[in-house]
BATIMI-393600 format. One record per residue (C-alpha): z, y, x; residue number from 1; residue in one letter; chain. Coordinates in nm, 4 decimals, padded with zeros to 6 digits. Each point is the difference from the previous one (the first is absolute). Last residue first. Layout:
<rs>
<r <Z, Y, X>, NUM, a, A>;
...
</rs>
This chain:
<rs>
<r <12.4432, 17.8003, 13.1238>, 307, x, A>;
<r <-00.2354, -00.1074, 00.2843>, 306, x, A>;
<r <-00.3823, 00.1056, -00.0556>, 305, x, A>;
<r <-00.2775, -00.1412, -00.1431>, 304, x, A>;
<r <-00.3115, 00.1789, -00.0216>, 303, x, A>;
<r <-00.2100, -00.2597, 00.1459>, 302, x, A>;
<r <-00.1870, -00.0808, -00.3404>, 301, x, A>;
<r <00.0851, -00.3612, 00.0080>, 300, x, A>;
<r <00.3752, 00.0889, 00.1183>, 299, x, A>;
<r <00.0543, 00.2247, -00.2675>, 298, x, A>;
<r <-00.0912, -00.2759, -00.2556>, 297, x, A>;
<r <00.2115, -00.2423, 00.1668>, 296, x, A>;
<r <00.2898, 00.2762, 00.0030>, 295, x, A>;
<r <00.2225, -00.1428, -00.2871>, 294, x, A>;
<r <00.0157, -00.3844, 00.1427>, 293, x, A>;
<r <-00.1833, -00.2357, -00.2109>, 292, x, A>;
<r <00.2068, -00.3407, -00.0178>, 291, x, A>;
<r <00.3046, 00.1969, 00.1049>, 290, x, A>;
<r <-00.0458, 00.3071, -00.1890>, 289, x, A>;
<r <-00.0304, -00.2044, -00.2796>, 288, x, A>;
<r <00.3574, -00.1015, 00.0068>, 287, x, A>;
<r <00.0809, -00.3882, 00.1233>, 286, x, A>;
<r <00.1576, -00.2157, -00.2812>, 285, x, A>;
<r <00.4023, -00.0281, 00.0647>, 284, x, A>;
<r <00.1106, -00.3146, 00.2081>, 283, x, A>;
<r <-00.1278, -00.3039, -00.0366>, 282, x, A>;
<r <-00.2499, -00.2819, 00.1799>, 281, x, A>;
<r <-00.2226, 00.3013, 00.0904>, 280, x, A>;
<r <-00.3538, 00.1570, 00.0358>, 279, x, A>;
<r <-00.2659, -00.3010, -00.0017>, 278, x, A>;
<r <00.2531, -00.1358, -00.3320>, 277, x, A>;
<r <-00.0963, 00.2875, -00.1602>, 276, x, A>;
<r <-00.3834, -00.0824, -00.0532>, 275, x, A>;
<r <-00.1774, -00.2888, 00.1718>, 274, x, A>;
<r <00.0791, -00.1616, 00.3254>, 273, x, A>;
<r <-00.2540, -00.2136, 00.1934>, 272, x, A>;
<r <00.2476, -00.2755, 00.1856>, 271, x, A>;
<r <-00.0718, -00.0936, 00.3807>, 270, x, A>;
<r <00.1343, -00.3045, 00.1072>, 269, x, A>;
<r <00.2421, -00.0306, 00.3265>, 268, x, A>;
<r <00.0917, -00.3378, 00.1025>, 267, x, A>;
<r <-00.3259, 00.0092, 00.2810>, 266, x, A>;
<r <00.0761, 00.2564, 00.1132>, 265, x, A>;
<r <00.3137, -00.0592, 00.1357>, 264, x, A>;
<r <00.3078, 00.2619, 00.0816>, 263, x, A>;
<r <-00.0677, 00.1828, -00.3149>, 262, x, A>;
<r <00.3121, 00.2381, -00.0408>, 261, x, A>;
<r <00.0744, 00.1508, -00.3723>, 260, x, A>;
<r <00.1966, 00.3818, 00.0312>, 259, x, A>;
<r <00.3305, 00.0056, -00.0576>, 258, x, A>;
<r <00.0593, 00.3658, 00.0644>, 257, x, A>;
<r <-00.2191, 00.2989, -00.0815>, 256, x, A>;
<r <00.0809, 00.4049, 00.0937>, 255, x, A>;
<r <-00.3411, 00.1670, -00.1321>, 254, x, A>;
<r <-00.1853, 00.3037, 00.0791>, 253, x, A>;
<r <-00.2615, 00.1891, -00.2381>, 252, x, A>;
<r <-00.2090, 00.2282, 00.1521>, 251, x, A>;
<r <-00.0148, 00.3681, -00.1539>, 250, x, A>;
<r <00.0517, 00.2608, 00.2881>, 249, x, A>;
<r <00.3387, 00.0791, -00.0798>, 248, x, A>;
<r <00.0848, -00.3955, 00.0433>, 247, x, A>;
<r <00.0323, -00.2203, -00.3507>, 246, x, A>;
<r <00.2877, -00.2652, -00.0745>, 245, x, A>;
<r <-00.0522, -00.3888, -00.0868>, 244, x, A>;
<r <00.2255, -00.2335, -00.0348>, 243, x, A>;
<r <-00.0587, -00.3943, 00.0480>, 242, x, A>;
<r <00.1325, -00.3514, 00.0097>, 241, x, A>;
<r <-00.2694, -00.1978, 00.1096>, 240, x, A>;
<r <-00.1498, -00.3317, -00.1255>, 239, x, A>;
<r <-00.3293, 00.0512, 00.1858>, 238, x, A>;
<r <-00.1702, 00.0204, -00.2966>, 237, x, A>;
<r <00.2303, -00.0364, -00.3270>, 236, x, A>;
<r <00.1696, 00.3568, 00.0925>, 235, x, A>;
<r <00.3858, 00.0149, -00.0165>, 234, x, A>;
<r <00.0841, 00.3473, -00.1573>, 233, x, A>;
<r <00.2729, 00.2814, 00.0501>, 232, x, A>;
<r <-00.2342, 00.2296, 00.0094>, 231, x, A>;
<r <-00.2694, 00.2490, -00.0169>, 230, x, A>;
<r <-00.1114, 00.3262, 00.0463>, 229, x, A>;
<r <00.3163, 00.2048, 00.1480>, 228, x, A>;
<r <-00.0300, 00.2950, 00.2758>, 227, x, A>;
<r <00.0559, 00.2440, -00.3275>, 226, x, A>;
<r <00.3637, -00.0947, 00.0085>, 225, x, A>;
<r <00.0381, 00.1850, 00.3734>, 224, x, A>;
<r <00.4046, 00.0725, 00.0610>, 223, x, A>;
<r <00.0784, -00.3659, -00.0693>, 222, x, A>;
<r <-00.3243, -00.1294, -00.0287>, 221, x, A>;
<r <-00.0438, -00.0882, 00.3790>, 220, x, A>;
<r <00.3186, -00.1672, 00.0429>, 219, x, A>;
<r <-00.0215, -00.2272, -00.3562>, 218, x, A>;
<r <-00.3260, -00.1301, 00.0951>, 217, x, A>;
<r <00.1669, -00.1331, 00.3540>, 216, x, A>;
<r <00.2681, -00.0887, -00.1891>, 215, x, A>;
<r <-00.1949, -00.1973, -00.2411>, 214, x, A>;
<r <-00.1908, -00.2012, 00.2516>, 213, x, A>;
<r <00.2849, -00.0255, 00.2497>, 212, x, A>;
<r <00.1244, -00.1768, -00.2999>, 211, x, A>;
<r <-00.3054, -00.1951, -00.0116>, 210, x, A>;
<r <00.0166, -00.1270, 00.3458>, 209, x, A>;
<r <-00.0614, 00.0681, 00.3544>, 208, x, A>;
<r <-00.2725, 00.2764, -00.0558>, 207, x, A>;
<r <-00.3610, -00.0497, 00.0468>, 206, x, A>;
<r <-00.2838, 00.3506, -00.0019>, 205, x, A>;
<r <-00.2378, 00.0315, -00.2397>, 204, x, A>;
<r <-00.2665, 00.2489, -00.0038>, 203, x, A>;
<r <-00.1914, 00.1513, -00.2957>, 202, x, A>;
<r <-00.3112, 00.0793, -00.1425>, 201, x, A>;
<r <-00.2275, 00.1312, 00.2869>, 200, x, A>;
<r <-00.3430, 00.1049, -00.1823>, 199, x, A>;
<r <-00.3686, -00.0525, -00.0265>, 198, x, A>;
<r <-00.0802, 00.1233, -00.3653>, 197, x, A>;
<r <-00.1087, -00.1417, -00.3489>, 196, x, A>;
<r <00.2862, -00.3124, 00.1018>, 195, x, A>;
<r <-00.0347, -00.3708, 00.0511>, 194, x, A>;
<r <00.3003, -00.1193, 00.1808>, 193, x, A>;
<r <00.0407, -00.1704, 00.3626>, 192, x, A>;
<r <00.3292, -00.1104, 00.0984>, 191, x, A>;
<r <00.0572, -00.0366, 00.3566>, 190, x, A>;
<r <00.2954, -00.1539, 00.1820>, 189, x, A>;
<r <00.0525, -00.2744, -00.2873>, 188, x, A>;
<r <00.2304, -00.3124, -00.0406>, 187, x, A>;
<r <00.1836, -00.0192, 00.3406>, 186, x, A>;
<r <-00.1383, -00.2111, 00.2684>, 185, x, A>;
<r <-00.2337, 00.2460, 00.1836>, 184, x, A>;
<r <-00.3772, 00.1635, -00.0561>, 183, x, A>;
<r <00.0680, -00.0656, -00.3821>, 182, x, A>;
<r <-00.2168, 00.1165, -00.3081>, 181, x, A>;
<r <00.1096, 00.1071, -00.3552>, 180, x, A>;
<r <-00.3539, 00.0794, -00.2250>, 179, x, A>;
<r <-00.0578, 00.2480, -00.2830>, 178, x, A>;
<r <-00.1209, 00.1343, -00.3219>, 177, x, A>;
<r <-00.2669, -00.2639, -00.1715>, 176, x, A>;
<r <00.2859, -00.3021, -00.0307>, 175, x, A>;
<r <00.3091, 00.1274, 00.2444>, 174, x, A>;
<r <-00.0618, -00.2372, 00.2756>, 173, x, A>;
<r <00.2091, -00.2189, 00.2562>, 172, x, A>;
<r <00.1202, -00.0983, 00.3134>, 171, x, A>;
<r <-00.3493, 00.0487, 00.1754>, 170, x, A>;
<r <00.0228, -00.0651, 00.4062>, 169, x, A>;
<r <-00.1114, 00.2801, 00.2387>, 168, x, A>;
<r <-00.2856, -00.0492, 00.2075>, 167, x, A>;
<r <-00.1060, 00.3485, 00.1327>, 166, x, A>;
<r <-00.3219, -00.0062, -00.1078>, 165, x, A>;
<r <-00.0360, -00.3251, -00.2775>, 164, x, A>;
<r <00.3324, 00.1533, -00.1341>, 163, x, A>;
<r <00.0591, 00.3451, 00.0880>, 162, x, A>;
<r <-00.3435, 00.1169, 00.0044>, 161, x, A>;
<r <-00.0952, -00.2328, -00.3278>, 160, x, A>;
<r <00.3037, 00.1120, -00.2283>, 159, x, A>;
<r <-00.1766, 00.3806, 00.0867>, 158, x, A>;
<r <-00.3449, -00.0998, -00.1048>, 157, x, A>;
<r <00.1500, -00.1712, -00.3400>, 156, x, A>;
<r <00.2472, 00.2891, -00.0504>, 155, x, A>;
<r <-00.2690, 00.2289, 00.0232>, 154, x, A>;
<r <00.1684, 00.4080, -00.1522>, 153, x, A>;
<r <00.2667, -00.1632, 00.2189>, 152, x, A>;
<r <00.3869, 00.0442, -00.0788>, 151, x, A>;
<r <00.2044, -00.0297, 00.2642>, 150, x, A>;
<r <00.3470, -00.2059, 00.0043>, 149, x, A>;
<r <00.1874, -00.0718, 00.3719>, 148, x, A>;
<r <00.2634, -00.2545, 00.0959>, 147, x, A>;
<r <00.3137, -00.1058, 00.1155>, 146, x, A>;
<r <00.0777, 00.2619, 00.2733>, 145, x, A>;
<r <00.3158, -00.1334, 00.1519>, 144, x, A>;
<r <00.4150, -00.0075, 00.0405>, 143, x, A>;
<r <00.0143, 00.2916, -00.2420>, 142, x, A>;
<r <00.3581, 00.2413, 00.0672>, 141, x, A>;
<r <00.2311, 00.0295, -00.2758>, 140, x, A>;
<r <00.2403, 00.2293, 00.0738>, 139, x, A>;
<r <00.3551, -00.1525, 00.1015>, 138, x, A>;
<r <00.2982, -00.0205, -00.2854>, 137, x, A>;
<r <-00.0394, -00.3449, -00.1169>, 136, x, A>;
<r <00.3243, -00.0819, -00.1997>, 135, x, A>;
<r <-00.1975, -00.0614, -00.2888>, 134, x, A>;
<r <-00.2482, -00.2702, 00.1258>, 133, x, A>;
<r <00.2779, -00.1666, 00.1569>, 132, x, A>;
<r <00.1328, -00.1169, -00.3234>, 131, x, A>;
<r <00.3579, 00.0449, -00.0983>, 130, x, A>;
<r <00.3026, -00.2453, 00.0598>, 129, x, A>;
<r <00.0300, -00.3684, 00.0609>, 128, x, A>;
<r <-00.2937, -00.2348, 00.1299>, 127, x, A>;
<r <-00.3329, 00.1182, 00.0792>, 126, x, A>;
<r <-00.1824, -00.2970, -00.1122>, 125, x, A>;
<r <00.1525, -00.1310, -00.3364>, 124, x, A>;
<r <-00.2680, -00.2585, -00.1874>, 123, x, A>;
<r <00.1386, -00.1017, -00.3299>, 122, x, A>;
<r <-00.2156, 00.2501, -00.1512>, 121, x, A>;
<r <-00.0877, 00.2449, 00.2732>, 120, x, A>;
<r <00.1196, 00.1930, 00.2870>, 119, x, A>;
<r <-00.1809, 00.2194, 00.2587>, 118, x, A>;
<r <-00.0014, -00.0475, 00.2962>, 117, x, A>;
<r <-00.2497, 00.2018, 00.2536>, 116, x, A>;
<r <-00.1606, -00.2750, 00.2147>, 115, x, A>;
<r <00.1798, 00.0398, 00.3736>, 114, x, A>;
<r <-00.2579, 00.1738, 00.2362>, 113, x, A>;
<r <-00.2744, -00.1240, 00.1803>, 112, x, A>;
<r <-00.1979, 00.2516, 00.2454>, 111, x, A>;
<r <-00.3180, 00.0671, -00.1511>, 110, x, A>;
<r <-00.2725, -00.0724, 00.3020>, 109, x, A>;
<r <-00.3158, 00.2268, -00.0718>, 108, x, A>;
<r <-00.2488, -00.1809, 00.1688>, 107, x, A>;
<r <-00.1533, 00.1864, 00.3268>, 106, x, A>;
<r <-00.2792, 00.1843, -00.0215>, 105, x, A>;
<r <-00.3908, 00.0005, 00.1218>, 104, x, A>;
<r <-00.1245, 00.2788, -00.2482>, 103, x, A>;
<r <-00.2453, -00.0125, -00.2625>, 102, x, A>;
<r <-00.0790, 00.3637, -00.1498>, 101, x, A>;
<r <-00.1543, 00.0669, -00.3308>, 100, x, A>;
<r <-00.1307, 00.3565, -00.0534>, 99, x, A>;
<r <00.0109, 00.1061, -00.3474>, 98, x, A>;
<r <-00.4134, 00.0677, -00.0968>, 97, x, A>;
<r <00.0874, -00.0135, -00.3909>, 96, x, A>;
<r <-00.2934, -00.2455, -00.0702>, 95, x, A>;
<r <-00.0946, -00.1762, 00.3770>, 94, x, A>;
<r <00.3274, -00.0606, 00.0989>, 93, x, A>;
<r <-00.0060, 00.1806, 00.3944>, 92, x, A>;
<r <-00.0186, -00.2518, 00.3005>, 91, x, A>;
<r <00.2392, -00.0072, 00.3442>, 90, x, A>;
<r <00.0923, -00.3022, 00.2169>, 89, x, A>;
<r <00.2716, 00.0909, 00.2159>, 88, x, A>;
<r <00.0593, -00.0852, 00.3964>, 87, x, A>;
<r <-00.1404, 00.3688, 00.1054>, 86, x, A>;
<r <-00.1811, 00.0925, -00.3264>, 85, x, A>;
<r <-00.2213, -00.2751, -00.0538>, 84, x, A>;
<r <-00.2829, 00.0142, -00.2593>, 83, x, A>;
<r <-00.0954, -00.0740, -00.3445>, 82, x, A>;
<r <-00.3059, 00.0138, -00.2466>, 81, x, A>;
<r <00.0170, -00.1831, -00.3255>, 80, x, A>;
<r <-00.3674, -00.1997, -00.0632>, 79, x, A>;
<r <00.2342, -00.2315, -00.1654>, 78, x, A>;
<r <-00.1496, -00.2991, 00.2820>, 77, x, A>;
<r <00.1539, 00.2904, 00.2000>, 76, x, A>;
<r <00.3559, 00.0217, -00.1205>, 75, x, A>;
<r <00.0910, -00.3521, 00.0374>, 74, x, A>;
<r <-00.1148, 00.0206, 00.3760>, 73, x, A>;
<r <00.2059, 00.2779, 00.0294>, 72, x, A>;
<r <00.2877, -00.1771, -00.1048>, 71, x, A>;
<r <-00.0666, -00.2884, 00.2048>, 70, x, A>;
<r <-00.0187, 00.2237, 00.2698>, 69, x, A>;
<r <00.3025, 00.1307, -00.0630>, 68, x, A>;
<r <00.2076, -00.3199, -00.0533>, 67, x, A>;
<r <-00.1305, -00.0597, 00.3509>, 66, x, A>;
<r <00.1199, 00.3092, 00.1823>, 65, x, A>;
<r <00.3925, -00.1455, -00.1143>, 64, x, A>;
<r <00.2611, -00.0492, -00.2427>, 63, x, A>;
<r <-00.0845, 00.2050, -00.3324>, 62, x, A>;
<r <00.1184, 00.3333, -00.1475>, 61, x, A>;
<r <-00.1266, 00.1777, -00.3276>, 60, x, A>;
<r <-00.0507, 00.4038, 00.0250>, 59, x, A>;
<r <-00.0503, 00.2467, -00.3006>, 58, x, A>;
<r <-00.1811, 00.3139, 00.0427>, 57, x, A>;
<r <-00.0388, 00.3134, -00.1845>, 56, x, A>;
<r <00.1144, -00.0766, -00.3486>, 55, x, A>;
<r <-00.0124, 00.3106, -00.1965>, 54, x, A>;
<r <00.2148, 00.2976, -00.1626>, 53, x, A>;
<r <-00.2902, 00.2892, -00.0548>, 52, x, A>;
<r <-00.1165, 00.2760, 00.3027>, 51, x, A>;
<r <00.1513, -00.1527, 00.2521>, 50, x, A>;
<r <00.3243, 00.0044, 00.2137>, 49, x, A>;
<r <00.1836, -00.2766, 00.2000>, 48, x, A>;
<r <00.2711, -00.2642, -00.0636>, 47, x, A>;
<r <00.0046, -00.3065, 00.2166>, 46, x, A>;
<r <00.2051, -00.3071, -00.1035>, 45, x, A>;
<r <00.0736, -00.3418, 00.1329>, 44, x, A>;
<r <00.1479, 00.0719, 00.3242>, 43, x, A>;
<r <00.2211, -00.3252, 00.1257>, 42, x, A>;
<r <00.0367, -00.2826, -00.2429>, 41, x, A>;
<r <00.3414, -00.1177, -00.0708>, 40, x, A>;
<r <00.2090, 00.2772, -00.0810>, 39, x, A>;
<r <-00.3001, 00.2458, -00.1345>, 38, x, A>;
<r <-00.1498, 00.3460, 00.2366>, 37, x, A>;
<r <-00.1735, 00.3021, -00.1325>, 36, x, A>;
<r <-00.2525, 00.1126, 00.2705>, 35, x, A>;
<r <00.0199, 00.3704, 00.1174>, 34, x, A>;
<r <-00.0073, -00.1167, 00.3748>, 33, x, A>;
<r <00.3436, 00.1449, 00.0888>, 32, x, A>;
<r <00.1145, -00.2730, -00.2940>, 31, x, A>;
<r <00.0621, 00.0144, -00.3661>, 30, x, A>;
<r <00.2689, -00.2419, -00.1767>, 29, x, A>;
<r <-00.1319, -00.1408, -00.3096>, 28, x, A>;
<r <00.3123, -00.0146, -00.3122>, 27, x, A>;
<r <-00.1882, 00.1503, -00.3140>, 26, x, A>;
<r <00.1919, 00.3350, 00.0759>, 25, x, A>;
<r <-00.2131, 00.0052, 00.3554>, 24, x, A>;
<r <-00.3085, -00.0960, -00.2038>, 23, x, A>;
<r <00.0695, 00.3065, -00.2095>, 22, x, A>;
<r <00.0143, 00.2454, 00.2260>, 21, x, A>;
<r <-00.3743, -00.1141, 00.1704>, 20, x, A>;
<r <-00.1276, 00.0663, -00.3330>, 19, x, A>;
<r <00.1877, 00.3136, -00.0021>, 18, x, A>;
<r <-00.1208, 00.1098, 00.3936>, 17, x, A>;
<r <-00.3991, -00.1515, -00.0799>, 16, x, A>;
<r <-00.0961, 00.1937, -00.3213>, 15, x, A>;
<r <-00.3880, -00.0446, -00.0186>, 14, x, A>;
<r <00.0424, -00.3997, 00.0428>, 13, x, A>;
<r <-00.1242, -00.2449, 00.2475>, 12, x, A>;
<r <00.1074, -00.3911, 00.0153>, 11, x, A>;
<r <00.0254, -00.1566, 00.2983>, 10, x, A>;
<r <00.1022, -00.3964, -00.0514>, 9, x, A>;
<r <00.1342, -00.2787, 00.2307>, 8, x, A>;
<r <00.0694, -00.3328, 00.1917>, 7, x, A>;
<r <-00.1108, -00.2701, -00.3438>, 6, x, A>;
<r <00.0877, -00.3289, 00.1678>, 5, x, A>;
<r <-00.1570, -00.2736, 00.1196>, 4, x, A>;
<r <-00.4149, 00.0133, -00.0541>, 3, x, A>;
<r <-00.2176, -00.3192, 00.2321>, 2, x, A>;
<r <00.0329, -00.1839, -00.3261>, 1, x, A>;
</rs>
C-alpha cells in the first residue's frame, strides 16, 4: 500500500491549557510550535480549542508525489474530493468531516534496543538480582502514536474512506460494531466503531514494555485516581497490553506495548470477533463508561462541555 506510517492527530477541545497539562504528565514533550512531540516519531500531537472534544485532522505519511496521486486517484472513483496543499494531498471523511491529511514522510526508524528480560520457567534472562523493570526511575516517555479510535454514526461509509480511499489494510472486525485497519506494519492505526454520534474515542500512544505500561499508568494516577478507565488487560486484537486513563476534556488515552506486527500480507487473516473476546484476552471487564462514554449524549446535542 502506498500508506507507511500513521505521522499525526489534532484533536480540539473547549479546555485547551488542562488538556494540554495532561499530555505533558502522560510523557509528550511540547515544542515552540505547540505540537506535543513522542521519542521516535517527531510531532504527533496538536491540541487546539472547540466547542466539544473532536478529531480535527489526522495525517498518514507515504514515500513520494506518486503515492499521492494514487491516493487521489483512489479517492475519486469514491466520488471523495481531494487536493494538494503544497506537497500534501488533502480530503475531509465524508460522515464526521475530520480532515485527513497525506504527507510525504520519512519511516519512523525505532532504534533497537536490548529485549527487556524477564525470566521464566527454566528460562533465566536477566541473571542475578532484581528486575530492571523496578529499578526504572525515568518518566515514561511514548516512543510513537499507535493508533486512533472514532466512532462513526456510518461505520460502513467511514471503513470505505480509509480503506478503498486512503488504502489502509483490514486487520480485523468487531461483528456489527467495528473494524481495526492498518496504514503501517503494526496491527491497527485506525479503529473505526459504530457509535449514535461522530466522536474521537481515544488515542494510543507505544511504550517500551509492559512495565513501562504500568508505571506509566501508575504516574498519572498517583495524585489524579479519577484519570483511570481501564487496565491492566491484554486485548485479543492486536495482542496489546493496555491501560487506559481519561484527559480533562474526555478522550481516552492509552500506554500499549506488545502490539502484533504484520510484515506480509499475505500471512495475515482477518478474524470477525464476537462478544468479549473483540475487547480483551484478560484483564478486568471494561466499565460502561468505556464502551459508551458518559458525555455521548451531551455530545449529540452539542452541549457538552469538559468536566
Amino acid at each position: 500500500m502506498p500508506l507507511h506510517r500513521l505521522n499525526s492527530l489534532v484533536i480540539g477541545v473547549p479546555n485547551v491549557g488542562e488538556t494540554s497539562a495532561y499530555y505533558s504528565d502522560f510523557g509528550l514533550t511540547q515544542d515552540d510550535a505547540g505540537w506535543f512531540t513522542t521519542r521516535d516519531a517527531g510531532r504527533q500531537l496538536k491540541i487546539v480549542h472547540a466547542p466539544t472534544r473532536r478529531l480535527i485532522e489526522v495525517s498518514m505519511g507515504v514515500d513520494d508525489s506518486d503515492d499521492l496521486d494514487r491516493i487521489a486517484g483512489r479517492l475519486a472513483k469514491l466520488d471523495i474530493p481531494s487536493w494538494r496543499e503544497g506537497t500534501a494531498l488533502v480530503t475531509h471523511e465524508p460522515v464526521a468531516g475530520f480532515r485527513a491529511v497525506i504527507r510525504i514522510a520519512d519511516r519512523i526508524q525505532q532504534a533497537e534496543e536490548p529485549p527487556t528480560p524477564y525470566n521464566g520457567p527454566g528460562r533465566l534472562e536477566r541473571g542475578p538480582g532484581r528486575a530492571p523493570g523496578v529499578l526504572r526511575s525515568h518518566p515514561v516517555r511514548p516512543r510513537k502514536l499507535g493508533h486512533v479510535v472514532v466512532g462513526s454514526t456510518d461505520h460502513e461509509v467511514t471503513r470505505r474512506f480509509f480503506t478503498d480511499g486512503l488504502g489502509f489494510k483490514t486487520s480485523d472486525a468487531i461483528k456489527g460494531h467495528g473494524t481495526f485497519m492498518r496504514c503501517s506494519t503494526d496491527h491497527h492505526n485506525v479503529l473505526v466503531l459504530a457509535a449514535p454520534v461522530n466522536f474521537l474515542h481515544h488515542t494510543s500512544w507505544q511504550v517500551e514494555d509492559i512495565d513501562e505500561v504500568g508505571r506509566g499508568a501508575f504516574s498519572m494516577l498517583e495524585e489524579h485516581p479519577e484519570r483511570h478507565i481501564w487496565g491492566l488487560g491484554r486485548h485479543h486484537a492486536g495482542s496489546n497490553f493496555f491501560w487506559y486513563l481519561k484527559d480533562p476534556a474526555g478522550n481516552f488515552s492509552e500506554y500499549y506495548s506488545d502490539m502484533d506486527s504484520i510484515l506480509d500480507d499475505q500471512l495475515w487473516t482477518p478474524e470477525t470477533l464476537e462478544g468479549a473476546k473483540g475487547l480483551f484476552s484478560w484483564g478486568p471487564p471494561p466499565p460502561p463508561s468505556f464502551l459508551r462514554p458518559e458525555d455521548l449524549a451531551a455530545l449529540m446535542t452539542g452541549s457538552h462541555q469538559a468536566s
